[in-house]
mmCIF entry with sequence, helices, sheets and N, C-alpha, C, O atoms, coordinates in Angstrom:
data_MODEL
# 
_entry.id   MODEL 
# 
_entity.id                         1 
_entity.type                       polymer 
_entity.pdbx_number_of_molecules   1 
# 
_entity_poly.entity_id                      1 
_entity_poly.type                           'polypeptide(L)' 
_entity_poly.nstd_linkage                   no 
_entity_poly.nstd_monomer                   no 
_entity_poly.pdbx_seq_one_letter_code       
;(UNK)(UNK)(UNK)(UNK)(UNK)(UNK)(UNK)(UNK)(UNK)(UNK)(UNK)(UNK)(UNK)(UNK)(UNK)(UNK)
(UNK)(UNK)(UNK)(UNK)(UNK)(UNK)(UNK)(UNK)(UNK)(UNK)(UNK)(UNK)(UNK)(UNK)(UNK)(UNK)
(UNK)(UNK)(UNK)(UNK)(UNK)(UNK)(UNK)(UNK)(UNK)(UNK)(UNK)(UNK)(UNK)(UNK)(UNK)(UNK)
;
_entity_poly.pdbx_seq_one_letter_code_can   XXXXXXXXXXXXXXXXXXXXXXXXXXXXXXXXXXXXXXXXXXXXXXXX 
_entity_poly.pdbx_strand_id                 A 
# 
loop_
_entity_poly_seq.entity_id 
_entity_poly_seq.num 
_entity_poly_seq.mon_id 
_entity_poly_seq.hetero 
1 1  UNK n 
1 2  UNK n 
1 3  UNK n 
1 4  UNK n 
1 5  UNK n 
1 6  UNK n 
1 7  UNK n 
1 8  UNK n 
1 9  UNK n 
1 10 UNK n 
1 11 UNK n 
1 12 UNK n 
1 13 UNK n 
1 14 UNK n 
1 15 UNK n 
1 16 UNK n 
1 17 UNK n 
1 18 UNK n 
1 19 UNK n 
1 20 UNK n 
1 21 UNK n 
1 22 UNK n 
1 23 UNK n 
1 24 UNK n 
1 25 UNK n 
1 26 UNK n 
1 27 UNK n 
1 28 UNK n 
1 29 UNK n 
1 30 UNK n 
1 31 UNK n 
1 32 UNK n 
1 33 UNK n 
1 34 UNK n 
1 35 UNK n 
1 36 UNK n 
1 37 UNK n 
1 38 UNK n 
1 39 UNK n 
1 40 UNK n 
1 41 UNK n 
1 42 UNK n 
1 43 UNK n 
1 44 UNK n 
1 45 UNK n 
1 46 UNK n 
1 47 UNK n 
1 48 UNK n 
# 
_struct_asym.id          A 
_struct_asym.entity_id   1 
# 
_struct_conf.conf_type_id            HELX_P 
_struct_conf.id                      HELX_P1 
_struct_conf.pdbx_PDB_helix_id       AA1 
_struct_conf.beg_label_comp_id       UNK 
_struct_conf.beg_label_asym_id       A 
_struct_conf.beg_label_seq_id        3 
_struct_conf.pdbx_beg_PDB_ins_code   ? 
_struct_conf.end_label_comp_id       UNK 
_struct_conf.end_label_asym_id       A 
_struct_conf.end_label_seq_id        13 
_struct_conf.pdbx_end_PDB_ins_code   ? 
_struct_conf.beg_auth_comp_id        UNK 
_struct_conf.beg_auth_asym_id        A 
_struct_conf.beg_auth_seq_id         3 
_struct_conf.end_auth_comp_id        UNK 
_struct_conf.end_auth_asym_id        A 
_struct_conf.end_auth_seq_id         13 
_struct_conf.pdbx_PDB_helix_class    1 
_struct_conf.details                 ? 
_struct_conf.pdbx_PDB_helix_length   11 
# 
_struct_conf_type.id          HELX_P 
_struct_conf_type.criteria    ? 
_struct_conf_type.reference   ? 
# 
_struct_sheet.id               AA1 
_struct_sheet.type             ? 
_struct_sheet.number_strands   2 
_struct_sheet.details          ? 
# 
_struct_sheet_order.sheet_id     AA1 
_struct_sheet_order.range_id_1   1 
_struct_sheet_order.range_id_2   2 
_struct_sheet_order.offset       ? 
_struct_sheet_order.sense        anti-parallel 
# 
loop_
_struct_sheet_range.sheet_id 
_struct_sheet_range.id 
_struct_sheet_range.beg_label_comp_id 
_struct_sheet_range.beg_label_asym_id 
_struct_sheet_range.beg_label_seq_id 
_struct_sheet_range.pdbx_beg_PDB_ins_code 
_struct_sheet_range.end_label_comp_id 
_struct_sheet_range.end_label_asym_id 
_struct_sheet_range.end_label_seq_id 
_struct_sheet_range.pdbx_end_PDB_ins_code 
_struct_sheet_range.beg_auth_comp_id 
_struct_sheet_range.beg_auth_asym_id 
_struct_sheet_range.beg_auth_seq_id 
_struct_sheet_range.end_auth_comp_id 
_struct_sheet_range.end_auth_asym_id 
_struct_sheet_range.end_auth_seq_id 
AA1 1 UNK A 15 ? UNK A 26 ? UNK A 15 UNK A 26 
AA1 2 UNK A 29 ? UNK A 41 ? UNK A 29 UNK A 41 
# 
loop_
_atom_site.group_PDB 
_atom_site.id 
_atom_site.type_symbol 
_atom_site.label_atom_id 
_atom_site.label_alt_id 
_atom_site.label_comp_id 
_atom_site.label_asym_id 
_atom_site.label_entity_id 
_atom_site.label_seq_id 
_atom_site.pdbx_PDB_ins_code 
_atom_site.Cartn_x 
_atom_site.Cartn_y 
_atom_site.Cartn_z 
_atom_site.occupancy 
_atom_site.B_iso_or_equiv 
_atom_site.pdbx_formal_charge 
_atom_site.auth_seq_id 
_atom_site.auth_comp_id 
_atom_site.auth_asym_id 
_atom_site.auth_atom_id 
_atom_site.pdbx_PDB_model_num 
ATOM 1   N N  . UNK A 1 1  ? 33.472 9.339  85.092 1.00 0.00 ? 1  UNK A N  1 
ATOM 2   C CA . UNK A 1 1  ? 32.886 8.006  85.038 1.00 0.00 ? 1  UNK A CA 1 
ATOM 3   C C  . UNK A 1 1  ? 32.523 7.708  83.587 1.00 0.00 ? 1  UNK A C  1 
ATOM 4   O O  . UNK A 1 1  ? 31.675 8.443  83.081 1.00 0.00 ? 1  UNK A O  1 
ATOM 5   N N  . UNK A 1 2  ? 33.207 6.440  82.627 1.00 0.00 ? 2  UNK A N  1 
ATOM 6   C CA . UNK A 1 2  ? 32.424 6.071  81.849 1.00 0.00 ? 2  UNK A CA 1 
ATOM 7   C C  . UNK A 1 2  ? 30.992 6.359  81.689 1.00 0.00 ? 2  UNK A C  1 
ATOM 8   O O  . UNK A 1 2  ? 30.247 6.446  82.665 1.00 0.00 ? 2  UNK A O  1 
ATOM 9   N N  . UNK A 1 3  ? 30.513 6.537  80.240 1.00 0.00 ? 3  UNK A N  1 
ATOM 10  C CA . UNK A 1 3  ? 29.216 6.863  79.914 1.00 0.00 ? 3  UNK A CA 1 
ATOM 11  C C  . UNK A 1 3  ? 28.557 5.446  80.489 1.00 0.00 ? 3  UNK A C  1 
ATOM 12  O O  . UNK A 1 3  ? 27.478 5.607  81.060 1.00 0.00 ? 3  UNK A O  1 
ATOM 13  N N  . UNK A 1 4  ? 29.179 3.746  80.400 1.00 0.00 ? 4  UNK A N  1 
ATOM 14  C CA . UNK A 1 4  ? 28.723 2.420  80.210 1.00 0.00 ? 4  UNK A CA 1 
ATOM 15  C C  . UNK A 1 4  ? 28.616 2.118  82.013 1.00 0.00 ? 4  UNK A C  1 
ATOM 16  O O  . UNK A 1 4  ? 27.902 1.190  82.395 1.00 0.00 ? 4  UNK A O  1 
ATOM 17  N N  . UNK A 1 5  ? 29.171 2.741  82.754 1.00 0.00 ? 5  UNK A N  1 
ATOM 18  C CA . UNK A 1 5  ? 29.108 3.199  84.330 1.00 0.00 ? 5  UNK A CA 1 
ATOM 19  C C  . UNK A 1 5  ? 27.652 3.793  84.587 1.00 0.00 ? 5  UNK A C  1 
ATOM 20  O O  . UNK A 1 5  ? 26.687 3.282  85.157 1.00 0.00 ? 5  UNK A O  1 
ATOM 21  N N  . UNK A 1 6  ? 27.794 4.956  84.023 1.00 0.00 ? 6  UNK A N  1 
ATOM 22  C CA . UNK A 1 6  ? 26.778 5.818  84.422 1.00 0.00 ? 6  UNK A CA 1 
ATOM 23  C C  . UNK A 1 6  ? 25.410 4.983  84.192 1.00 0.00 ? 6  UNK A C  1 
ATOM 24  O O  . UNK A 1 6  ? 24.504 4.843  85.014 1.00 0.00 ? 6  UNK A O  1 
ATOM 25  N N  . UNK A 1 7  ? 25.476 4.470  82.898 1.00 0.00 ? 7  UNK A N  1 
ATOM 26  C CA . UNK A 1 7  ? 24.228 3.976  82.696 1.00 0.00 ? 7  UNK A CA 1 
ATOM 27  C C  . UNK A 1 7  ? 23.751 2.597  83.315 1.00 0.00 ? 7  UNK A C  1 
ATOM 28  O O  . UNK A 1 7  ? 22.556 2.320  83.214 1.00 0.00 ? 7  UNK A O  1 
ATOM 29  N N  . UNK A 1 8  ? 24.605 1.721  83.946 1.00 0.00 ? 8  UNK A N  1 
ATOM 30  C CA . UNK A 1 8  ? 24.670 0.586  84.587 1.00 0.00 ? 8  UNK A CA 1 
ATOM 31  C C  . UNK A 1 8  ? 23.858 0.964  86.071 1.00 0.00 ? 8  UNK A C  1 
ATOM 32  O O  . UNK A 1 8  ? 23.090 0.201  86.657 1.00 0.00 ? 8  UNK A O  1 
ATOM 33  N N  . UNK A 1 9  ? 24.314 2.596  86.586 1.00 0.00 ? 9  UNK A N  1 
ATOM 34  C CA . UNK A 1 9  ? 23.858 2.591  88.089 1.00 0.00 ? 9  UNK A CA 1 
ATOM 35  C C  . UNK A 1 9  ? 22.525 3.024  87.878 1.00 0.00 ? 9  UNK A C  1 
ATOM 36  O O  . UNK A 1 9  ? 21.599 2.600  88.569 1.00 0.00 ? 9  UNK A O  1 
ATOM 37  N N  . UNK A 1 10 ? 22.341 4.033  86.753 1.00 0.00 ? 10 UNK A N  1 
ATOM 38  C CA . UNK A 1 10 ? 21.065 4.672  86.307 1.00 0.00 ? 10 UNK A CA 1 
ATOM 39  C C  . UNK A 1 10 ? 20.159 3.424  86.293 1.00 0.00 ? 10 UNK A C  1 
ATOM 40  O O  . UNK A 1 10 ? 19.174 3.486  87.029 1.00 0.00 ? 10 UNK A O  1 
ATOM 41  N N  . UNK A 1 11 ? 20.342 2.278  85.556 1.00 0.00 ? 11 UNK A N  1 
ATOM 42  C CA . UNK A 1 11 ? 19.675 1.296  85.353 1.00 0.00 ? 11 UNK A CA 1 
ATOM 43  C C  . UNK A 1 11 ? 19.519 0.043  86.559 1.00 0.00 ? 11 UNK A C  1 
ATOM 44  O O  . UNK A 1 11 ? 18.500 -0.635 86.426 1.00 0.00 ? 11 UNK A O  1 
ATOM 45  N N  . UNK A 1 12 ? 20.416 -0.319 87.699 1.00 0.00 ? 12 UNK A N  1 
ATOM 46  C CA . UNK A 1 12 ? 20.724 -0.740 88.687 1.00 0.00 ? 12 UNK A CA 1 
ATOM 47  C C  . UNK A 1 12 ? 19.489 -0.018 90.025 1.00 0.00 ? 12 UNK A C  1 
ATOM 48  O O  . UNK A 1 12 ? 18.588 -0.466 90.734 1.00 0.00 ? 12 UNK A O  1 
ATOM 49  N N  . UNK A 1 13 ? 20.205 1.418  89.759 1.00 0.00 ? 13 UNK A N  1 
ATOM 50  C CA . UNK A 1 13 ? 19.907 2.121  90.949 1.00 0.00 ? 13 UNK A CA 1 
ATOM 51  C C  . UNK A 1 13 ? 18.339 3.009  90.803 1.00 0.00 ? 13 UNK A C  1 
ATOM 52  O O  . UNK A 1 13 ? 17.683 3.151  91.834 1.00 0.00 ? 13 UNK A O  1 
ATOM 53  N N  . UNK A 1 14 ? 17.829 3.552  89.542 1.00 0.00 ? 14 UNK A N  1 
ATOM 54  C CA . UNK A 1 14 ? 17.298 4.451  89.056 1.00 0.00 ? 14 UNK A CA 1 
ATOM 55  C C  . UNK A 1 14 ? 17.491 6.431  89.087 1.00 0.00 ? 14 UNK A C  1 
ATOM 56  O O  . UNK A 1 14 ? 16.816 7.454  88.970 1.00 0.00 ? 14 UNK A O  1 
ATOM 57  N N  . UNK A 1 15 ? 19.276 5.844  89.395 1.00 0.00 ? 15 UNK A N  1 
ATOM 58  C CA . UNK A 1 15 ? 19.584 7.509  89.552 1.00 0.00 ? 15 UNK A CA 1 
ATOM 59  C C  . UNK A 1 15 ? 21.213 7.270  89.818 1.00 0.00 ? 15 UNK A C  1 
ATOM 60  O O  . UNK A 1 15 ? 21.823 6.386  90.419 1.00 0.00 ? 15 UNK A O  1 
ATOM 61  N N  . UNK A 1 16 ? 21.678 8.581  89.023 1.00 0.00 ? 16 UNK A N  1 
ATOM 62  C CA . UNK A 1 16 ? 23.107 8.262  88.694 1.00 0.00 ? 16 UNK A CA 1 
ATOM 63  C C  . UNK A 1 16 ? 23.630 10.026 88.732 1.00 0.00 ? 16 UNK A C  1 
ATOM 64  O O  . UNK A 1 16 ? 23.035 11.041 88.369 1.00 0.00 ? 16 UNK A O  1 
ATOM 65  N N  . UNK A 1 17 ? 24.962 9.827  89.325 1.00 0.00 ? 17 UNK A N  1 
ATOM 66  C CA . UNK A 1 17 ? 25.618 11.178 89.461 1.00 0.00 ? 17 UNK A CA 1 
ATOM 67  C C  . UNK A 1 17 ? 26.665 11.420 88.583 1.00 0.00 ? 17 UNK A C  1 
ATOM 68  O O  . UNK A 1 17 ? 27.454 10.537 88.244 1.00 0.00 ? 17 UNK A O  1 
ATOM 69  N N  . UNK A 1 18 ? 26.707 12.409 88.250 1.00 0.00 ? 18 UNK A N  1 
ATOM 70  C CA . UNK A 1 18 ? 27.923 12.695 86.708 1.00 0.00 ? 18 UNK A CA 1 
ATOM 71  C C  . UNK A 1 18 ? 28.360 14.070 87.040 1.00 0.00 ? 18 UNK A C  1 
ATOM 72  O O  . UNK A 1 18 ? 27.530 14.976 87.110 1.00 0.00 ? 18 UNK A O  1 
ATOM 73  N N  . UNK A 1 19 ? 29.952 14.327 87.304 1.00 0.00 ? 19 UNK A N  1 
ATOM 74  C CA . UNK A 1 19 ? 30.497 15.167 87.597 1.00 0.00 ? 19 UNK A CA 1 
ATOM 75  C C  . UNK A 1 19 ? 31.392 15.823 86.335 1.00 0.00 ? 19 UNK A C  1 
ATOM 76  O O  . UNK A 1 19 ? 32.431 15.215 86.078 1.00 0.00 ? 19 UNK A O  1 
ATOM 77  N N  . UNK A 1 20 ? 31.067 17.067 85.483 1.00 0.00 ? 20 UNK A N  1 
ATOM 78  C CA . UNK A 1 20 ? 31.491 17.497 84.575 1.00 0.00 ? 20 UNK A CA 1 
ATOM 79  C C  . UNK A 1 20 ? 32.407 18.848 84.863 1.00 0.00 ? 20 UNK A C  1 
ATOM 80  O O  . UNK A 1 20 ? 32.037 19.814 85.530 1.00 0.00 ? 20 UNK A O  1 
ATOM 81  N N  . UNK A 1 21 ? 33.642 18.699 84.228 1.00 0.00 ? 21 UNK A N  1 
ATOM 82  C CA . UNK A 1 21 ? 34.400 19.753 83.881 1.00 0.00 ? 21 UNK A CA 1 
ATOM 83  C C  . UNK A 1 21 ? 34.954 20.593 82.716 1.00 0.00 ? 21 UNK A C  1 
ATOM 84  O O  . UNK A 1 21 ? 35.837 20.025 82.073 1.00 0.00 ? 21 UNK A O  1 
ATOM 85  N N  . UNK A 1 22 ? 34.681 21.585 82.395 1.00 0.00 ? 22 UNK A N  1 
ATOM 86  C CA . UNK A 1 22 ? 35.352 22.429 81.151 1.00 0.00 ? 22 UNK A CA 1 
ATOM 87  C C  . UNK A 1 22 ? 35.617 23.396 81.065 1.00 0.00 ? 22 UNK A C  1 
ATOM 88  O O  . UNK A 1 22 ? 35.065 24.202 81.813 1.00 0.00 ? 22 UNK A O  1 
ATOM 89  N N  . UNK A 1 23 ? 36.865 23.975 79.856 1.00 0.00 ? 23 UNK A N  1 
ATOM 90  C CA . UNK A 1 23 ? 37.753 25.278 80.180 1.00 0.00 ? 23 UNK A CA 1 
ATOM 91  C C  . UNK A 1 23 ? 37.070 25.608 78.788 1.00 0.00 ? 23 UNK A C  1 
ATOM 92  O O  . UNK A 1 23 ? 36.838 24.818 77.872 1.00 0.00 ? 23 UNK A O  1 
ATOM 93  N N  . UNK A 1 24 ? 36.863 26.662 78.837 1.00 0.00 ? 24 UNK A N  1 
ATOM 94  C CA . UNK A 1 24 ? 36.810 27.362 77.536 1.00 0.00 ? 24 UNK A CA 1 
ATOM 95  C C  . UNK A 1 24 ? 37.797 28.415 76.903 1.00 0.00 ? 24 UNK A C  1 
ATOM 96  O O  . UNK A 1 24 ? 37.897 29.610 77.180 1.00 0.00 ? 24 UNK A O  1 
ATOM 97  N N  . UNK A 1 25 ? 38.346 27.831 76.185 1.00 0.00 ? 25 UNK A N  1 
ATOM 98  C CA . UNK A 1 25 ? 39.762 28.695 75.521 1.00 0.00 ? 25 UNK A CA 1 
ATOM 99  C C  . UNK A 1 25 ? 39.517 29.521 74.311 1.00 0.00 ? 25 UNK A C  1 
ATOM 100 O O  . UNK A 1 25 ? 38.782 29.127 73.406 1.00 0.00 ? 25 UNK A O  1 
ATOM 101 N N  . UNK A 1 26 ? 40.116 30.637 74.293 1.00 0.00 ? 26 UNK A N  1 
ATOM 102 C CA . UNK A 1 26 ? 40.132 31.460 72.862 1.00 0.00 ? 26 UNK A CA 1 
ATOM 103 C C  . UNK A 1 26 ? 41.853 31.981 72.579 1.00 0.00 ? 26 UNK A C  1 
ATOM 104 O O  . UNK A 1 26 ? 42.474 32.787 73.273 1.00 0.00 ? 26 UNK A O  1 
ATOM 105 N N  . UNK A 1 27 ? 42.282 31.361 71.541 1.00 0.00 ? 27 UNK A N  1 
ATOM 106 C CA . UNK A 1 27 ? 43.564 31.942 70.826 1.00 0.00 ? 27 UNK A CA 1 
ATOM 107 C C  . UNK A 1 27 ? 44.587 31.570 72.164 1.00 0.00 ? 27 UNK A C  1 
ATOM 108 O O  . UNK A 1 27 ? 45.478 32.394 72.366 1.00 0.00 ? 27 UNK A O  1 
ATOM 109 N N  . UNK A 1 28 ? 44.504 30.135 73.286 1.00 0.00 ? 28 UNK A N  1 
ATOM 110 C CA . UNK A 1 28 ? 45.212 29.777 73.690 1.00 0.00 ? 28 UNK A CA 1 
ATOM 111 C C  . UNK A 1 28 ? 45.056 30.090 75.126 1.00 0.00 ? 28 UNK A C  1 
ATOM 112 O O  . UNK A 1 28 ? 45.468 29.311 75.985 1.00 0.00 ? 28 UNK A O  1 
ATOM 113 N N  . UNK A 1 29 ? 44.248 31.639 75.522 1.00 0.00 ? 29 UNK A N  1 
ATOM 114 C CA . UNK A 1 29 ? 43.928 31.664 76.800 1.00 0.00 ? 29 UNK A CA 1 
ATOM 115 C C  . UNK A 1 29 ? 42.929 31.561 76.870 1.00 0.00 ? 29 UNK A C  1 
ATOM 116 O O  . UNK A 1 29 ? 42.058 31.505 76.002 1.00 0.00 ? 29 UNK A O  1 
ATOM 117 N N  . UNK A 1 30 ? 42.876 31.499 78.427 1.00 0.00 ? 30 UNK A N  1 
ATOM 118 C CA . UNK A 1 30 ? 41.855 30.687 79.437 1.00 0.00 ? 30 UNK A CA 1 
ATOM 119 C C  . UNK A 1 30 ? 41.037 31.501 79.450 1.00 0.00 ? 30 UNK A C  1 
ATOM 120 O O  . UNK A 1 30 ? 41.464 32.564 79.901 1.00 0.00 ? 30 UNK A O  1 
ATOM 121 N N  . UNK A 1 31 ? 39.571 31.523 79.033 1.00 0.00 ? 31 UNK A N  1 
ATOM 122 C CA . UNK A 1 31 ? 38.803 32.369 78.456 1.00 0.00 ? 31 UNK A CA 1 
ATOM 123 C C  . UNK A 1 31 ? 37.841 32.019 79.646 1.00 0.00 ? 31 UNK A C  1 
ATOM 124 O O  . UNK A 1 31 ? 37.734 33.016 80.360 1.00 0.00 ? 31 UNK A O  1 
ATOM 125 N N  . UNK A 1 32 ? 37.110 30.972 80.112 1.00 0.00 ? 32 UNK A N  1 
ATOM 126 C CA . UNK A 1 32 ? 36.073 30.543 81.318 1.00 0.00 ? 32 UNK A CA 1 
ATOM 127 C C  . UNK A 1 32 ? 36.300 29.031 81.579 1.00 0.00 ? 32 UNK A C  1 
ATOM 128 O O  . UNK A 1 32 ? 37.068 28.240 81.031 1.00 0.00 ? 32 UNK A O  1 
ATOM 129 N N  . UNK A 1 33 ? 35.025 28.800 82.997 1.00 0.00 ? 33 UNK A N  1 
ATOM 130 C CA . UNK A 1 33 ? 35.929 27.458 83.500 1.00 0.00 ? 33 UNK A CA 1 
ATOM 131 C C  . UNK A 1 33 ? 34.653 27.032 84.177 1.00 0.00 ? 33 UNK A C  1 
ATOM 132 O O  . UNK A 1 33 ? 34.064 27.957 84.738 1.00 0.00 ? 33 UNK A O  1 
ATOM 133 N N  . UNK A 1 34 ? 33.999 25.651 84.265 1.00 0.00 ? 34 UNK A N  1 
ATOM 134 C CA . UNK A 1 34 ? 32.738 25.339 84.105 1.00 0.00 ? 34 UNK A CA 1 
ATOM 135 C C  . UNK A 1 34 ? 33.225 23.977 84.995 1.00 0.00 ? 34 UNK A C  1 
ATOM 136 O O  . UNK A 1 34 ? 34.217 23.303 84.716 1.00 0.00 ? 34 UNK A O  1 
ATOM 137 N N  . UNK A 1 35 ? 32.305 23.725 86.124 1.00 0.00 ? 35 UNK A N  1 
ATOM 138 C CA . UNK A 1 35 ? 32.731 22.777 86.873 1.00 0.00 ? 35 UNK A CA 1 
ATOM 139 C C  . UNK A 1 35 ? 30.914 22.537 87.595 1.00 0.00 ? 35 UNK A C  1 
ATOM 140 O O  . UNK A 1 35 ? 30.248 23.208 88.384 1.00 0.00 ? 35 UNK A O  1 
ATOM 141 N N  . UNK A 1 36 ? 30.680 21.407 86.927 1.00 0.00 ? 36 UNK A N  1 
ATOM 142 C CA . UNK A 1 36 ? 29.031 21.364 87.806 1.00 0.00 ? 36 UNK A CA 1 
ATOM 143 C C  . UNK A 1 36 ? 28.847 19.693 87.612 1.00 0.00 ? 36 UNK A C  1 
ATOM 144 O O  . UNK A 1 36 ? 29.290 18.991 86.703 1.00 0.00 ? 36 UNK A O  1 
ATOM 145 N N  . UNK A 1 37 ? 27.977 19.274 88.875 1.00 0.00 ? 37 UNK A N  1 
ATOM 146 C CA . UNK A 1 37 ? 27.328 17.965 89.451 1.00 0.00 ? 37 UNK A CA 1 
ATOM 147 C C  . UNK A 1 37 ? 25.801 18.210 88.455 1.00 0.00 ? 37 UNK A C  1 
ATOM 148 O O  . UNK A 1 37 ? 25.106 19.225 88.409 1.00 0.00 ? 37 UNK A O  1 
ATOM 149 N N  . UNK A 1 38 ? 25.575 16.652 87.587 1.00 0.00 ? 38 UNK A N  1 
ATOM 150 C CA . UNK A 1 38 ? 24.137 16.355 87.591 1.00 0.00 ? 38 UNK A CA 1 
ATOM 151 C C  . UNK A 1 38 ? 24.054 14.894 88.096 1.00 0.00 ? 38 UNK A C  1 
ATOM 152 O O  . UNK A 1 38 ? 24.884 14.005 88.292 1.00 0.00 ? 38 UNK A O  1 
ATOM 153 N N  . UNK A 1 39 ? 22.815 15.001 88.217 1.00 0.00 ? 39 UNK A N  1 
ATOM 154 C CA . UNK A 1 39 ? 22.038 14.309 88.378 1.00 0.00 ? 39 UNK A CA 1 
ATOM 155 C C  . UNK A 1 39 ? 20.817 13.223 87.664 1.00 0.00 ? 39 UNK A C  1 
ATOM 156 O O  . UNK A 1 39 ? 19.644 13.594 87.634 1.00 0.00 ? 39 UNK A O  1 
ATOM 157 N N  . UNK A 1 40 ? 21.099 12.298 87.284 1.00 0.00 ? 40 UNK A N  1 
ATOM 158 C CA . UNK A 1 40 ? 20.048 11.395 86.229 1.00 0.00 ? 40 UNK A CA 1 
ATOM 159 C C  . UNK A 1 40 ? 19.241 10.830 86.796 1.00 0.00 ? 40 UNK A C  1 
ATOM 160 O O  . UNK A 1 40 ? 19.555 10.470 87.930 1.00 0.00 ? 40 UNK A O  1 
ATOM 161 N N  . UNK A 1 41 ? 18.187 10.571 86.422 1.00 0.00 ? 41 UNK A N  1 
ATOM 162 C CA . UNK A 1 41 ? 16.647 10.000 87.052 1.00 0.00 ? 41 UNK A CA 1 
ATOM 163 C C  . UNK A 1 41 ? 16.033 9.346  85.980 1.00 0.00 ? 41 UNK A C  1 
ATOM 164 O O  . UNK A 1 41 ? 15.568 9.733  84.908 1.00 0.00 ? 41 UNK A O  1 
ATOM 165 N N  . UNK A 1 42 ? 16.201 7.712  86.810 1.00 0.00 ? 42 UNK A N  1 
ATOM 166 C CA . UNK A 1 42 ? 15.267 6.665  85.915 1.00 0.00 ? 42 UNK A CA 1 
ATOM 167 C C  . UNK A 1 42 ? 13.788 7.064  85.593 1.00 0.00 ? 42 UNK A C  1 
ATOM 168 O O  . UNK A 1 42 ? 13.207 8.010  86.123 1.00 0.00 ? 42 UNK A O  1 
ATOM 169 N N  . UNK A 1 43 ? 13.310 6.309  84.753 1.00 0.00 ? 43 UNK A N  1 
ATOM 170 C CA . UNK A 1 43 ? 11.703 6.472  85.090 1.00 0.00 ? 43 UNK A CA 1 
ATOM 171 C C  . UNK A 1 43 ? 11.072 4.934  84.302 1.00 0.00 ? 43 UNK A C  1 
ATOM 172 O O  . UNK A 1 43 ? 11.569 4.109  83.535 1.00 0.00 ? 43 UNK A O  1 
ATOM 173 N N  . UNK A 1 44 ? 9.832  5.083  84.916 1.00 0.00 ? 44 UNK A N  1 
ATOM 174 C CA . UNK A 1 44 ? 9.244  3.639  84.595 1.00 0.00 ? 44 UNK A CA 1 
ATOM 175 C C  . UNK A 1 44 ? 8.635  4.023  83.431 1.00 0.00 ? 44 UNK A C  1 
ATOM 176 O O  . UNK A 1 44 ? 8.426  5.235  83.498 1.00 0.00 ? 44 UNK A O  1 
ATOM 177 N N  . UNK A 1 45 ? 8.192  3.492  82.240 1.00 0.00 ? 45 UNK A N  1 
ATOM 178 C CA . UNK A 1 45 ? 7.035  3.812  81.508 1.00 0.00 ? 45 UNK A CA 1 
ATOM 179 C C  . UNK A 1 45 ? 5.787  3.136  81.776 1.00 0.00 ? 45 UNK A C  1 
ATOM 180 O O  . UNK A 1 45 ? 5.538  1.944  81.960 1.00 0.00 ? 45 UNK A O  1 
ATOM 181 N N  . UNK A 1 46 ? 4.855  4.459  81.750 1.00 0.00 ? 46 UNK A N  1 
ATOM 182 C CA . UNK A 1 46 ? 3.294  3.073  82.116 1.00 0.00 ? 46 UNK A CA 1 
ATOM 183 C C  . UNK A 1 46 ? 2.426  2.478  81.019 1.00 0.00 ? 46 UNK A C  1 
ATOM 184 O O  . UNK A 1 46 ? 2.042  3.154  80.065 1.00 0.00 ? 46 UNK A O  1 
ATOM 185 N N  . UNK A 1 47 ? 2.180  1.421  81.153 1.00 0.00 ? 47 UNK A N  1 
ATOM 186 C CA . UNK A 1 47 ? 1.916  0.690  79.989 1.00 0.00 ? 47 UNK A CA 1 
ATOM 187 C C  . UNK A 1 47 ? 1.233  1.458  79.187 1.00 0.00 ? 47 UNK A C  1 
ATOM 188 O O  . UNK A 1 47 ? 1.104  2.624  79.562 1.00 0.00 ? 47 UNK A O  1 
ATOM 189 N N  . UNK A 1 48 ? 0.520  1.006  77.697 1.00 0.00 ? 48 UNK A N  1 
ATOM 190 C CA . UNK A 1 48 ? -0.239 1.855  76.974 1.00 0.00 ? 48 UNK A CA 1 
ATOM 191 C C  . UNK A 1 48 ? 0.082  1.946  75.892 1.00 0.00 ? 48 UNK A C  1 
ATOM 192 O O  . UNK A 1 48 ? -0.530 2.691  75.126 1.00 0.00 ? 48 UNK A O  1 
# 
């Protein structure tokens, strides 16, 4: 999802889901492999 997505529902919704993937390579092989869900959470500020 676009970063301009994410922040539209974050700001819409007050909570937004972002699904990330990555390989980590050394000298061409497949060295590790990283696949995880977050989670973003609006918040209000209180006056002051």
């Amino acid at each position: 999802m676009p970063w301009l997505g994410l922040m539209g529902l974050l700001g819409r919704h007050g909570r937004a889901r972002l699904a990330v993937t990555a390989e980590l390579r050394g000298e061409g092989e497949l060295a590790g492999f990283f696949s995880g869900e977050f989670v973003a959470l609006g918040y209000e500020s209180q006056g002051g």
